[in-house]
N, CA, C, O and CB atoms as a CASP TS submission, in Angstrom:
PFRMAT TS
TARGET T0000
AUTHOR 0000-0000-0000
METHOD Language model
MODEL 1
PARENT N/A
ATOM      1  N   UNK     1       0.849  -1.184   0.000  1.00  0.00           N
ATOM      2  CA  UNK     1       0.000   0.000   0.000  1.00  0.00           C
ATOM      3  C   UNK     1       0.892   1.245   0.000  1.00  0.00           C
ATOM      4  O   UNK     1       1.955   1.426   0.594  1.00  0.00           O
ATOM      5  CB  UNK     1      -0.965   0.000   1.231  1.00  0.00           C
ATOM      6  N   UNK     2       0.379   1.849  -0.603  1.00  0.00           N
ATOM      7  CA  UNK     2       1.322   3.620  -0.921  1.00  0.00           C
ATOM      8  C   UNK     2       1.135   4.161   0.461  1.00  0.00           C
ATOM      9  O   UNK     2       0.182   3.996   1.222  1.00  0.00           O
ATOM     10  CB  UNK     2       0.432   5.058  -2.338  1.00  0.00           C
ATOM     11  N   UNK     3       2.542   5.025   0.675  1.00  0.00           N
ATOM     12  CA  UNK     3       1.930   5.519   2.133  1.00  0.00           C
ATOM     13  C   UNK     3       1.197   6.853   2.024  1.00  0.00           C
ATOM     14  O   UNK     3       0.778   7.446   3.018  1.00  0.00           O
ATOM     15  CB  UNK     3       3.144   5.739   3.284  1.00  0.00           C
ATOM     16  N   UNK     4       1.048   7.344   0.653  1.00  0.00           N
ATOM     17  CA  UNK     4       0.236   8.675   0.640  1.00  0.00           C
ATOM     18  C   UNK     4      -0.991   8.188   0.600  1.00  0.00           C
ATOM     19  O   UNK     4      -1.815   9.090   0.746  1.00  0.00           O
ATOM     20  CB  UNK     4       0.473   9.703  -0.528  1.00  0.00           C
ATOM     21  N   UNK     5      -1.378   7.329   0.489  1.00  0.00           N
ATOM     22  CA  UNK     5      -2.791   6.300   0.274  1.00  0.00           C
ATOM     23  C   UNK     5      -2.926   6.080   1.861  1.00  0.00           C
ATOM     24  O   UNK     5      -4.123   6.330   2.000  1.00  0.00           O
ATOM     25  CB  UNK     5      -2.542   4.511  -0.805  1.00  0.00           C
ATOM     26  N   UNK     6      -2.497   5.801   3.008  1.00  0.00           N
ATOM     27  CA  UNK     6      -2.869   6.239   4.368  1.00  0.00           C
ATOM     28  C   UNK     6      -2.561   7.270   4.792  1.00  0.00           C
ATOM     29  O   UNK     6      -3.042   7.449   5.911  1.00  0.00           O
ATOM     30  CB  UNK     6      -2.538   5.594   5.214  1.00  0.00           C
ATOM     31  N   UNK     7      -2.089   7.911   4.507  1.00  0.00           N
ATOM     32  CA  UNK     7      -1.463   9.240   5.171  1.00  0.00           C
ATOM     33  C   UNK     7      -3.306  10.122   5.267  1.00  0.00           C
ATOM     34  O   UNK     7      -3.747  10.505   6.351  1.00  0.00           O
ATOM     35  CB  UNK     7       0.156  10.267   3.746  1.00  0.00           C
ATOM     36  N   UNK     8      -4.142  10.289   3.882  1.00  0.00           N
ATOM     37  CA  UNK     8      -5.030  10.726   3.874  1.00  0.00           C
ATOM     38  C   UNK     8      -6.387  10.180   4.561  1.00  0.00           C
ATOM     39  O   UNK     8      -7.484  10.703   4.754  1.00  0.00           O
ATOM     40  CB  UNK     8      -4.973  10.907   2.869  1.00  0.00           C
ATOM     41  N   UNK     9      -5.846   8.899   4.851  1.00  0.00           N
ATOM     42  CA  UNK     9      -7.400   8.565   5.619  1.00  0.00           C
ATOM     43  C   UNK     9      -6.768   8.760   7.098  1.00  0.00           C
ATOM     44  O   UNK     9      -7.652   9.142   7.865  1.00  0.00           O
ATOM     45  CB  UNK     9      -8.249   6.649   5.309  1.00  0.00           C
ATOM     46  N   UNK    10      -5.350   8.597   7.819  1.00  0.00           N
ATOM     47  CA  UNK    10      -5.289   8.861   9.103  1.00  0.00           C
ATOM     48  C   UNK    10      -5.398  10.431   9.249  1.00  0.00           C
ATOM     49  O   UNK    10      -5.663  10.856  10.373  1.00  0.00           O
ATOM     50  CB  UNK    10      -4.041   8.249   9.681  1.00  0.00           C
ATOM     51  N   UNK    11      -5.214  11.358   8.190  1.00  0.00           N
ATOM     52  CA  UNK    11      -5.857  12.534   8.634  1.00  0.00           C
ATOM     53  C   UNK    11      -7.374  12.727   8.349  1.00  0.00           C
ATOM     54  O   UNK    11      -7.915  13.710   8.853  1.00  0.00           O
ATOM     55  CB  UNK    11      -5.157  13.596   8.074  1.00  0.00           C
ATOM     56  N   UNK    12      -8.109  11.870   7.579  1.00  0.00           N
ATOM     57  CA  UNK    12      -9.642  11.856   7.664  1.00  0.00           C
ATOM     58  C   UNK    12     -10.045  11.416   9.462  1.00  0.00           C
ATOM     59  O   UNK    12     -10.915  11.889  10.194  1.00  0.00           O
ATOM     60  CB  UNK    12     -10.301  10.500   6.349  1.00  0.00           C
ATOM     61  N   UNK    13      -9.253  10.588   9.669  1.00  0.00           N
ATOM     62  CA  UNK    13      -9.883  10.028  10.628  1.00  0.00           C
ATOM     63  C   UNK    13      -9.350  10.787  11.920  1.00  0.00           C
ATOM     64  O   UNK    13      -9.906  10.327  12.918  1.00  0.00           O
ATOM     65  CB  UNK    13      -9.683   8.526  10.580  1.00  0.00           C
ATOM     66  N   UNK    14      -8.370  11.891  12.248  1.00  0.00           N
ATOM     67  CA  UNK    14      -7.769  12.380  12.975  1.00  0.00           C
ATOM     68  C   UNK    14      -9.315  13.855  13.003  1.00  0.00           C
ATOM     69  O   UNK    14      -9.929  14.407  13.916  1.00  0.00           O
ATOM     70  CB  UNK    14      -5.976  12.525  12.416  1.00  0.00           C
ATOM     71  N   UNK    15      -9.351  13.943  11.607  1.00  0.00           N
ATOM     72  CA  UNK    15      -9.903  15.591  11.603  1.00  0.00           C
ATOM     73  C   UNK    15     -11.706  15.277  12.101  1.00  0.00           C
ATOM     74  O   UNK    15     -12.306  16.022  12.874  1.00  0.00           O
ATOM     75  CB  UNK    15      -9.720  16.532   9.499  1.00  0.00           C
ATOM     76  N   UNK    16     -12.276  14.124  11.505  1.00  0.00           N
ATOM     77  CA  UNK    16     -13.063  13.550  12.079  1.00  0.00           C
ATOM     78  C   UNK    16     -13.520  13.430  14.017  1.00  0.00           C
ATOM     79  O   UNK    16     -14.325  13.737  14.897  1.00  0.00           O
ATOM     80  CB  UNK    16     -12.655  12.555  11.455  1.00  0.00           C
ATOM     81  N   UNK    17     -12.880  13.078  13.845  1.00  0.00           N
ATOM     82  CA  UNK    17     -12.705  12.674  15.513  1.00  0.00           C
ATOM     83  C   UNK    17     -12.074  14.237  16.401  1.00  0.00           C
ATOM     84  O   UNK    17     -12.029  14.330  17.628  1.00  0.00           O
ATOM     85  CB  UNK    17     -11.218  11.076  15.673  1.00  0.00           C
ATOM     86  N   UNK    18     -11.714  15.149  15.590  1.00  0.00           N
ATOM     87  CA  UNK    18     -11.494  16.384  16.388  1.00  0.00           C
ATOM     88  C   UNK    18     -12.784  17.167  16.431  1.00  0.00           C
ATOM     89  O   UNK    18     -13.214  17.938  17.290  1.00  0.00           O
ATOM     90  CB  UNK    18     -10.339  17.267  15.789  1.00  0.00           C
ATOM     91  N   UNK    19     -13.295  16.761  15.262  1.00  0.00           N
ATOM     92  CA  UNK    19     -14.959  17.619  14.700  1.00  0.00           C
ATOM     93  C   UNK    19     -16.176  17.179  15.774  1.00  0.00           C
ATOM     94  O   UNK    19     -17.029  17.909  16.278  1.00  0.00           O
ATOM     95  CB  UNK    19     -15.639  16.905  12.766  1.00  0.00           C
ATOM     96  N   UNK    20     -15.894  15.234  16.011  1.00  0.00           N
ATOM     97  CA  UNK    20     -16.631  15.137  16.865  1.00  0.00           C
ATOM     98  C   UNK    20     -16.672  15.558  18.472  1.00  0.00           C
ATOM     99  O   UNK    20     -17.670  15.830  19.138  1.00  0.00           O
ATOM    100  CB  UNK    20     -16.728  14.185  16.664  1.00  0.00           C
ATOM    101  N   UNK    21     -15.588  15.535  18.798  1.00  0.00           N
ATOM    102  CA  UNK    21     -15.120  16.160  20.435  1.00  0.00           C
ATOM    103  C   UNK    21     -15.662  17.753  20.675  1.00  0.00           C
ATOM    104  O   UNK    21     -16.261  18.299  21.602  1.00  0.00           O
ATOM    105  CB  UNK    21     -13.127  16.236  20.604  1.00  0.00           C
ATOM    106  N   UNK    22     -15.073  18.281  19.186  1.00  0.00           N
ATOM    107  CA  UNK    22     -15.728  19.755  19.057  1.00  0.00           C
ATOM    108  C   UNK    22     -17.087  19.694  19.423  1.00  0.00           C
ATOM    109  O   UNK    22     -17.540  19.926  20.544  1.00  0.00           O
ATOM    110  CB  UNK    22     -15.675  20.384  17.595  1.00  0.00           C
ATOM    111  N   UNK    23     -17.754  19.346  18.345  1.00  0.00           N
ATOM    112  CA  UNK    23     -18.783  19.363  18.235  1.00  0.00           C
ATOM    113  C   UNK    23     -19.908  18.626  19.553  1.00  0.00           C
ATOM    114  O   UNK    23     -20.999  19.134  19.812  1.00  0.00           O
ATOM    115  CB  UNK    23     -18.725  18.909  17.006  1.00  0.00           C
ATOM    116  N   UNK    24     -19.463  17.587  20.140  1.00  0.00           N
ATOM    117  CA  UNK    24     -20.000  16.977  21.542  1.00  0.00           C
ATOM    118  C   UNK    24     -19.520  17.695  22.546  1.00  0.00           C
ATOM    119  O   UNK    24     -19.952  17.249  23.609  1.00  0.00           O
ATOM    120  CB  UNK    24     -19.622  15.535  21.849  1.00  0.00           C
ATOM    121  N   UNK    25     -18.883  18.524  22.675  1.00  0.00           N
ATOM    122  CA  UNK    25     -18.626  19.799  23.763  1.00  0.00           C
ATOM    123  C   UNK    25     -19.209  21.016  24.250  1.00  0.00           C
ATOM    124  O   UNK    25     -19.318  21.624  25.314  1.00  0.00           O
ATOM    125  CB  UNK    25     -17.755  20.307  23.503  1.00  0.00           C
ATOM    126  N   UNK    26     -19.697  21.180  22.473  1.00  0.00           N
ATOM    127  CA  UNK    26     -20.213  22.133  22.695  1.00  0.00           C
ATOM    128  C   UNK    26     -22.123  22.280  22.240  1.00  0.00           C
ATOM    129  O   UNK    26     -22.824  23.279  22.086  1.00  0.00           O
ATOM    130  CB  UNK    26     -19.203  22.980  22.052  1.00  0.00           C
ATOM    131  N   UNK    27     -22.427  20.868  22.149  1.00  0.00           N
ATOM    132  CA  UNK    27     -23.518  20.552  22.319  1.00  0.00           C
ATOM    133  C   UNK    27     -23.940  20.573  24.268  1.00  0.00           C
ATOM    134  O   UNK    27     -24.637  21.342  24.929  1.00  0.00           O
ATOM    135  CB  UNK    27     -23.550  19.164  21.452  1.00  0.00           C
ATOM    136  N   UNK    28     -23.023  19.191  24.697  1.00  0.00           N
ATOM    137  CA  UNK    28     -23.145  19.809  25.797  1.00  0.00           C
ATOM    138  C   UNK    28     -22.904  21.048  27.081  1.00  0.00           C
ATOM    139  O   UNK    28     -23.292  21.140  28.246  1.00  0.00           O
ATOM    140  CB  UNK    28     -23.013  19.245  25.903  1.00  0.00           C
ATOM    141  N   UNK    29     -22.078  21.885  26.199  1.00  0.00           N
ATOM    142  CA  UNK    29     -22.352  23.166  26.942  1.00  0.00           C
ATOM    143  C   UNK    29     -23.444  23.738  26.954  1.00  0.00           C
ATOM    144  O   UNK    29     -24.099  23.900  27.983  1.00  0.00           O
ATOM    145  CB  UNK    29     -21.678  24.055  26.634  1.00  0.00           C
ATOM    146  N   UNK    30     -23.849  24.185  25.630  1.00  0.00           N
ATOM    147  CA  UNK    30     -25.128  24.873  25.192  1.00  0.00           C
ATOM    148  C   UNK    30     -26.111  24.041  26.231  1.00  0.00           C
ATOM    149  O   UNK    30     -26.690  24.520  27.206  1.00  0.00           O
ATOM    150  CB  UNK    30     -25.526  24.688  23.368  1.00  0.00           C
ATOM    151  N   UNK    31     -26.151  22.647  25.763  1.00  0.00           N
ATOM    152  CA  UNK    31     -27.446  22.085  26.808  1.00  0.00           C
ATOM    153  C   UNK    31     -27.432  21.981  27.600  1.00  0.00           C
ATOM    154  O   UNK    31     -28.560  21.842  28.073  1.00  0.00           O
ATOM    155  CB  UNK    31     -27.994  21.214  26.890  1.00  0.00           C
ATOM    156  N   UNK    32     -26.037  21.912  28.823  1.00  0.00           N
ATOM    157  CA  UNK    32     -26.123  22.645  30.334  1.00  0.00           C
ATOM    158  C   UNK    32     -25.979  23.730  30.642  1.00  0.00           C
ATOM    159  O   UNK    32     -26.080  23.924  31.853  1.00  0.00           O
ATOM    160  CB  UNK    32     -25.427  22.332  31.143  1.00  0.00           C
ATOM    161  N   UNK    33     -25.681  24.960  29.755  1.00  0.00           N
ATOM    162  CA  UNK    33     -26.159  26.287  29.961  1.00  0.00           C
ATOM    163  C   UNK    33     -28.174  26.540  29.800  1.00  0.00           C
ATOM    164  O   UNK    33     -28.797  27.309  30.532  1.00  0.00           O
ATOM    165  CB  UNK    33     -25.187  27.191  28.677  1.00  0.00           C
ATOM    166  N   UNK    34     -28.646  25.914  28.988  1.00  0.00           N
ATOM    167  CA  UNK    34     -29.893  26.386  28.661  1.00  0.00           C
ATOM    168  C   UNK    34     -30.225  25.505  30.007  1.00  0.00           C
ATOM    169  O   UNK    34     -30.839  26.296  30.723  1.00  0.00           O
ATOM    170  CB  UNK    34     -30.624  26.089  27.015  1.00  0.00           C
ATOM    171  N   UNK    35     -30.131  24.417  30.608  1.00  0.00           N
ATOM    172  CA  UNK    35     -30.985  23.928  31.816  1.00  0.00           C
ATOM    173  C   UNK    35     -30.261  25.042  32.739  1.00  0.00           C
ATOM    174  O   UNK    35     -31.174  25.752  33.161  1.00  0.00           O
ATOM    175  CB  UNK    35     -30.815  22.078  32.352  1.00  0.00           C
ATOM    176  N   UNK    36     -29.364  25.381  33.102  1.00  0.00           N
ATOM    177  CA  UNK    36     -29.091  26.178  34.069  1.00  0.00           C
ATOM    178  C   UNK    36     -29.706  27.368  34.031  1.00  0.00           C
ATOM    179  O   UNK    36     -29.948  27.864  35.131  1.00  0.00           O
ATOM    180  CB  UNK    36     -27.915  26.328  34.163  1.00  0.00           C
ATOM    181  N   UNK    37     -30.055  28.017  32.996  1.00  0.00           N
ATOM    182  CA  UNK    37     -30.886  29.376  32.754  1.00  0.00           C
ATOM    183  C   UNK    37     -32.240  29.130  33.437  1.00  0.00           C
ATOM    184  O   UNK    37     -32.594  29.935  34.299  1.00  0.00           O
ATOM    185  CB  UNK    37     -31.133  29.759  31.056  1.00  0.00           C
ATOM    186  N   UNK    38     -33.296  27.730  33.019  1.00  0.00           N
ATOM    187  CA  UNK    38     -33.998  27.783  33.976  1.00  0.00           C
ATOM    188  C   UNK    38     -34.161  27.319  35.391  1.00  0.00           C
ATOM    189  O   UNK    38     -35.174  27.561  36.046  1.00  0.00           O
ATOM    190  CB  UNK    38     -34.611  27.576  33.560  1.00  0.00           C
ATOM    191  N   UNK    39     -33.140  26.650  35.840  1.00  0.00           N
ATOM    192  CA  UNK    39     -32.832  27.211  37.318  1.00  0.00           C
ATOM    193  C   UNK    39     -32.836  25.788  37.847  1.00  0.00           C
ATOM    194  O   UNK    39     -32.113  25.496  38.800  1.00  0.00           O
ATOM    195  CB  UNK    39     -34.053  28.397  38.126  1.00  0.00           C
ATOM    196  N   UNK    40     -33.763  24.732  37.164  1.00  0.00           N
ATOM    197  CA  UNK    40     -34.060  23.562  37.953  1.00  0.00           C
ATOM    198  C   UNK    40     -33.327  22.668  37.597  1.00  0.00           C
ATOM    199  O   UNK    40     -33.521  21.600  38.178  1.00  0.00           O
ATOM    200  CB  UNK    40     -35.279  23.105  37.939  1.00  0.00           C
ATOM    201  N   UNK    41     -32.174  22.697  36.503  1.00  0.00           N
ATOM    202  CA  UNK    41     -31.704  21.367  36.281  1.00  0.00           C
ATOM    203  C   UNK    41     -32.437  21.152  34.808  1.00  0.00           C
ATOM    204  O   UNK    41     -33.203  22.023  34.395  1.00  0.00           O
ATOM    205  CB  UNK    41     -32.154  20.229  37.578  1.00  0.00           C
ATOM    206  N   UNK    42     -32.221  20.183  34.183  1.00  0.00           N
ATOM    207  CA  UNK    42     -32.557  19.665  32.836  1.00  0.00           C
ATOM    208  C   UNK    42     -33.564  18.817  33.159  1.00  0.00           C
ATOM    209  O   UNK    42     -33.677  18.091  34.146  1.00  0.00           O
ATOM    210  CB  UNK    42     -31.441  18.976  32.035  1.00  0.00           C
ATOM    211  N   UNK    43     -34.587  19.046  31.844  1.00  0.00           N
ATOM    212  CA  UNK    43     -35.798  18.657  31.433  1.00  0.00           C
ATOM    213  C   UNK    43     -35.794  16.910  30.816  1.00  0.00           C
ATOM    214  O   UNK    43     -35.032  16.718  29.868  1.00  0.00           O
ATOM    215  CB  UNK    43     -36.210  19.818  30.299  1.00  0.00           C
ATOM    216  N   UNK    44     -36.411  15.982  31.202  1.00  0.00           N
ATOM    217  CA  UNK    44     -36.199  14.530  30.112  1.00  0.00           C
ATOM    218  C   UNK    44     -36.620  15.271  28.859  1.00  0.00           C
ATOM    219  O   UNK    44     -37.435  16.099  28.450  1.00  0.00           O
ATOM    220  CB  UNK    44     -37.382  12.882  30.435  1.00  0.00           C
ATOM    221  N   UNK    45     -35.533  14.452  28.454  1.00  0.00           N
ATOM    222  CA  UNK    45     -35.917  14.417  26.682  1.00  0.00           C
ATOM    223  C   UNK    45     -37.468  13.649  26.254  1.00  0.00           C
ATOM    224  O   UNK    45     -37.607  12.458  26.534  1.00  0.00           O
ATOM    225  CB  UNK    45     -34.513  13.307  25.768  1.00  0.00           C
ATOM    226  N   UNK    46     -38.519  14.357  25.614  1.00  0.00           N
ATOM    227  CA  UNK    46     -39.089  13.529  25.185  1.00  0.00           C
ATOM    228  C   UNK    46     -39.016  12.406  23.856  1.00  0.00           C
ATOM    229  O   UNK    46     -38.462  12.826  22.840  1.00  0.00           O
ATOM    230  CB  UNK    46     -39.812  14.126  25.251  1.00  0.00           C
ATOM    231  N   UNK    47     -39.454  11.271  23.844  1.00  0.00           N
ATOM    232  CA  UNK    47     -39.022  10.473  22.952  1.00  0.00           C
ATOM    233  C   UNK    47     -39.310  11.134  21.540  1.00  0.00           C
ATOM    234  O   UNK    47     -38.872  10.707  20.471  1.00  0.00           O
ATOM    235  CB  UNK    47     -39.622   9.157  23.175  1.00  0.00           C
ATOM    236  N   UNK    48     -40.029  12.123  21.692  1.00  0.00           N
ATOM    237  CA  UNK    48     -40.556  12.578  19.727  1.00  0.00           C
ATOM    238  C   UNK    48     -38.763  13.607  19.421  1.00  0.00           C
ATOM    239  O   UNK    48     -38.242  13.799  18.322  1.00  0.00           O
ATOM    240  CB  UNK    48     -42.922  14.427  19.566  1.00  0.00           C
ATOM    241  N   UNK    49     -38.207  14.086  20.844  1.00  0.00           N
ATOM    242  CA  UNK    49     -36.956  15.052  20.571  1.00  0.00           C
ATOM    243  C   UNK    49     -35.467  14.321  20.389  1.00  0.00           C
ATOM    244  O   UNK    49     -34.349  14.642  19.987  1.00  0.00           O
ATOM    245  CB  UNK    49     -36.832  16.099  21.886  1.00  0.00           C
ATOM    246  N   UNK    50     -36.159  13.101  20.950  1.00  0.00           N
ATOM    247  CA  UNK    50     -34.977  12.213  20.668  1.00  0.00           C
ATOM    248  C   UNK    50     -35.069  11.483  19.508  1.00  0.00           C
ATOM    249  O   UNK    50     -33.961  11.524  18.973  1.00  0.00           O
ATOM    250  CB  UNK    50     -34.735  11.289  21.686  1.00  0.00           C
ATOM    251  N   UNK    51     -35.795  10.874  18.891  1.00  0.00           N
ATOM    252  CA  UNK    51     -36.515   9.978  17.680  1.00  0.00           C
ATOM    253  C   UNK    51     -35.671  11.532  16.557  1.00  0.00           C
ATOM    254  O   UNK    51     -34.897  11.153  15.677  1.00  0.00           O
ATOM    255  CB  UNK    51     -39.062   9.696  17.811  1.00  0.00           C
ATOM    256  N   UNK    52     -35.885  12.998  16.686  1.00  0.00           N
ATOM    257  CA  UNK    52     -35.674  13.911  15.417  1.00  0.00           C
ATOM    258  C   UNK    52     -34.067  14.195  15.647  1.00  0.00           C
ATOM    259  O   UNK    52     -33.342  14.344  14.663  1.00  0.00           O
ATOM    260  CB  UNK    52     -36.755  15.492  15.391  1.00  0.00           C
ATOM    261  N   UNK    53     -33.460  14.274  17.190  1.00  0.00           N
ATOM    262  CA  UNK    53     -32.095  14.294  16.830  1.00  0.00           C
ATOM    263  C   UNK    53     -30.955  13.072  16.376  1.00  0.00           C
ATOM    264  O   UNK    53     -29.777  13.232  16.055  1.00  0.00           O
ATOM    265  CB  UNK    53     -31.675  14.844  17.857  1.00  0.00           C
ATOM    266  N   UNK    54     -31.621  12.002  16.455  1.00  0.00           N
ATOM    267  CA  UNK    54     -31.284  10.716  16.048  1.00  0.00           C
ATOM    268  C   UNK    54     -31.169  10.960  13.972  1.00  0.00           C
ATOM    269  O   UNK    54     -30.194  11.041  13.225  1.00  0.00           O
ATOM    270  CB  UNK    54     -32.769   9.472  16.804  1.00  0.00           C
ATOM    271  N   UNK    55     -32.717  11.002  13.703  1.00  0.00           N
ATOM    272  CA  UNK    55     -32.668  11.449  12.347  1.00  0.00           C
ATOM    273  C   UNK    55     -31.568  12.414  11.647  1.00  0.00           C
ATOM    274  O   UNK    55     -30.792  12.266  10.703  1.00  0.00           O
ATOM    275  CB  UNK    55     -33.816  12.031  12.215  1.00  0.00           C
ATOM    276  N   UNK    56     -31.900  13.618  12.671  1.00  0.00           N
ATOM    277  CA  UNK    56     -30.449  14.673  12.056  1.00  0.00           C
ATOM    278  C   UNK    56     -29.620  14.333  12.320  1.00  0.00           C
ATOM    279  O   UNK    56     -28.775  15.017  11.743  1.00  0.00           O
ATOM    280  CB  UNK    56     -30.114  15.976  12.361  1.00  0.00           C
ATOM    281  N   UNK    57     -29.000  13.355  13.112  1.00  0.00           N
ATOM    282  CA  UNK    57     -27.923  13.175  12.925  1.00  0.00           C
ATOM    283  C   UNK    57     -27.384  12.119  12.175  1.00  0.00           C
ATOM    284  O   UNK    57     -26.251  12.214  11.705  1.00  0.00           O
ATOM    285  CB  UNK    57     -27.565  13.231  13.830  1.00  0.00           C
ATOM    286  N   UNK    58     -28.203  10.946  11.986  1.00  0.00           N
ATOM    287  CA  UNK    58     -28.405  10.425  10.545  1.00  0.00           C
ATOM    288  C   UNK    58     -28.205  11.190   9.239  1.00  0.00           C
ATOM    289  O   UNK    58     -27.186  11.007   8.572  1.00  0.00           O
ATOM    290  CB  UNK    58     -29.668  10.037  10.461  1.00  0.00           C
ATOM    291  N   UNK    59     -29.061  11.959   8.901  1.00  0.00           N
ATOM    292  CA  UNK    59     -29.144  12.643   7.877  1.00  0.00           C
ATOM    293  C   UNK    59     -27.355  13.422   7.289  1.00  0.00           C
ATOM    294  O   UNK    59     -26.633  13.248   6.308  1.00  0.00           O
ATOM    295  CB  UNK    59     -30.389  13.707   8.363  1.00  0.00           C
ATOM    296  N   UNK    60     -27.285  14.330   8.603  1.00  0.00           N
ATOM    297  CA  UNK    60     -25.723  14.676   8.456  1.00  0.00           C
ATOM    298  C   UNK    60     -24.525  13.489   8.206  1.00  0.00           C
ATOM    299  O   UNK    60     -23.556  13.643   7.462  1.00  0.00           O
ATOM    300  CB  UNK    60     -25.331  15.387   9.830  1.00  0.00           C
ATOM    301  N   UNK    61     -24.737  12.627   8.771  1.00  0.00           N
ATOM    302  CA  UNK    61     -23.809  11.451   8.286  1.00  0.00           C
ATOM    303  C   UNK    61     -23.599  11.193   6.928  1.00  0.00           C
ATOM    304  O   UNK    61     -22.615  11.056   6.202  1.00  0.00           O
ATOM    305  CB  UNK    61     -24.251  10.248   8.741  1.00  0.00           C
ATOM    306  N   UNK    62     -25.268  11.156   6.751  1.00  0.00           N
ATOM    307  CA  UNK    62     -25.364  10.714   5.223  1.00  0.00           C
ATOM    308  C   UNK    62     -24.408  11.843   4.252  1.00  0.00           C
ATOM    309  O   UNK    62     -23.676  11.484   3.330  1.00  0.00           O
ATOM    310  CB  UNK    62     -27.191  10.759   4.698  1.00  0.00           C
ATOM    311  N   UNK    63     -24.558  12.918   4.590  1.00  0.00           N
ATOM    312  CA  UNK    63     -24.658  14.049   3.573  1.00  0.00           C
ATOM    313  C   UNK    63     -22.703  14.313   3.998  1.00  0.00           C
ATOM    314  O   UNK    63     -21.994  14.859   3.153  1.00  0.00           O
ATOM    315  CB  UNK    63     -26.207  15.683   4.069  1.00  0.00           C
ATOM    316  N   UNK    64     -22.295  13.992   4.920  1.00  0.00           N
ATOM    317  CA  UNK    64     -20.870  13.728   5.013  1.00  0.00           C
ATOM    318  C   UNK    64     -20.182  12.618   4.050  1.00  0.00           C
ATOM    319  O   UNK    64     -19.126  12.622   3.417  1.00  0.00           O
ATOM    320  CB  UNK    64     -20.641  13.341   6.402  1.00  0.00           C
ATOM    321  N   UNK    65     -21.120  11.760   4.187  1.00  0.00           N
ATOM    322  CA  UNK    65     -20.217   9.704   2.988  1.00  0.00           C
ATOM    323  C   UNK    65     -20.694  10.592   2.068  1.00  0.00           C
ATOM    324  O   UNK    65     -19.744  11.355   1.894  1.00  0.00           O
ATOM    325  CB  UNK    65     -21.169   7.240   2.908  1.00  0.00           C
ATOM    326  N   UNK    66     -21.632  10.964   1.349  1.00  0.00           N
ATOM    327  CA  UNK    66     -21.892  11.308  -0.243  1.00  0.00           C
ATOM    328  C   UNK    66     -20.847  12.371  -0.486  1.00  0.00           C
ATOM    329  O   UNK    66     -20.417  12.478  -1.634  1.00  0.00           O
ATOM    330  CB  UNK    66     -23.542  11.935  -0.646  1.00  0.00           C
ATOM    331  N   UNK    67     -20.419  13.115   0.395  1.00  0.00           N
ATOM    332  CA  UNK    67     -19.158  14.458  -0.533  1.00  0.00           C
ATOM    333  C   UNK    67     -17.921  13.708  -0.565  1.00  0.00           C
ATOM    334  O   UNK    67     -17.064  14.205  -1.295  1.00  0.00           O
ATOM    335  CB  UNK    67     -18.681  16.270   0.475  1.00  0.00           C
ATOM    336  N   UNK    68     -17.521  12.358   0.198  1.00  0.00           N
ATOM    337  CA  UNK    68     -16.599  11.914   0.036  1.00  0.00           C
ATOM    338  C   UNK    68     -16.932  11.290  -2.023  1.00  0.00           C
ATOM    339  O   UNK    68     -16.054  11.512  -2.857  1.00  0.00           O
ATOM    340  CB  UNK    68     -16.370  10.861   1.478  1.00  0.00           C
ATOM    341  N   UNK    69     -18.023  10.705  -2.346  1.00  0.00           N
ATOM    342  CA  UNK    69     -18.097   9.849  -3.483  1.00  0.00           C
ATOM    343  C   UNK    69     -17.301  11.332  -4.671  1.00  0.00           C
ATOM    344  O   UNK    69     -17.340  12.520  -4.353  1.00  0.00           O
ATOM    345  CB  UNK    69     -20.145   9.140  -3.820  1.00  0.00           C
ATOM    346  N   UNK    70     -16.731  10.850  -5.839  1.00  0.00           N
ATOM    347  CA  UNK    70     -16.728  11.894  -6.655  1.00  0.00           C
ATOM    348  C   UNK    70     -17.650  11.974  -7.075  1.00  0.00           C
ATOM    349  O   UNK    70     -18.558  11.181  -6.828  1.00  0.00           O
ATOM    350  CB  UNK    70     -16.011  12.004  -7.452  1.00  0.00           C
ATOM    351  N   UNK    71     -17.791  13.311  -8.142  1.00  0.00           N
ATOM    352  CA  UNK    71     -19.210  13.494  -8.918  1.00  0.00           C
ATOM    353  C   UNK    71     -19.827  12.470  -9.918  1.00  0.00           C
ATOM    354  O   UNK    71     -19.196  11.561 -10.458  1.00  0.00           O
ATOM    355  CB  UNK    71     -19.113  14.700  -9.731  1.00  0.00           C
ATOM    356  N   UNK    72     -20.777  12.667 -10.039  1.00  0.00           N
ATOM    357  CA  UNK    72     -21.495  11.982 -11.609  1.00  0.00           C
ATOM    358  C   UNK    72     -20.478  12.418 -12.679  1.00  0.00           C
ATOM    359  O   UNK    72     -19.740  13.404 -12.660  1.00  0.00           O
ATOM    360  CB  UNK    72     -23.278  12.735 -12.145  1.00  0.00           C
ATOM    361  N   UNK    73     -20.618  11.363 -13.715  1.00  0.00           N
ATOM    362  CA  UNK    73     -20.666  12.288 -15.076  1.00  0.00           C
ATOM    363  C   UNK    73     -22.114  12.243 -15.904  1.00  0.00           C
ATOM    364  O   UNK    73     -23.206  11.752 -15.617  1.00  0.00           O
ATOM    365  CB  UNK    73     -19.429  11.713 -16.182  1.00  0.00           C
ATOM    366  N   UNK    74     -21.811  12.698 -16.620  1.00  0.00           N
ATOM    367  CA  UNK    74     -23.256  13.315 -17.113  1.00  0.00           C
ATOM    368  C   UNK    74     -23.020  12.318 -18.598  1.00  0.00           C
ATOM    369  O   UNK    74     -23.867  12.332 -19.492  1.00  0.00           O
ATOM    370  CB  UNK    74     -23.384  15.521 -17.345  1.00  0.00           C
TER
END
């Protein structure tokens, strides 16, 4: 195997995994700042809010693997 042929997926998988830490940090900030604003602590999730962030975050996955494919040709 070429080593420029891993070199690009251990930085896919490096920049990946920095995006997710980012990104799960500051999900949970935001969502223990907004329970702290109202004073009591955090609300249960209801299952219809969990069932739509499951989807979006499905959805974003998806729409991440498809920009890896190259384009059509026509």
């Amino acid at each position: 195997m070429n080593p420029t042929q891993t070199d690009w997926k251990k930085r896919s998988y490096l920049t990946g995994a920095l995006a997710g830490v980012t990104f799960g940090l500051l999900s949970a900030y935001l969502y223990t700042r907004a329970a702290e604003e109202e004073g009591d602590g955090p609300n249960p999730m209801s299952t219809m809010q969990l069932i739509g962030l499951i989807l979006s975050a499905l959805s974003l996955i998806r729409q991440i693997a498809e920009s890896g494919k190259p384009p059509k040709k026509k």
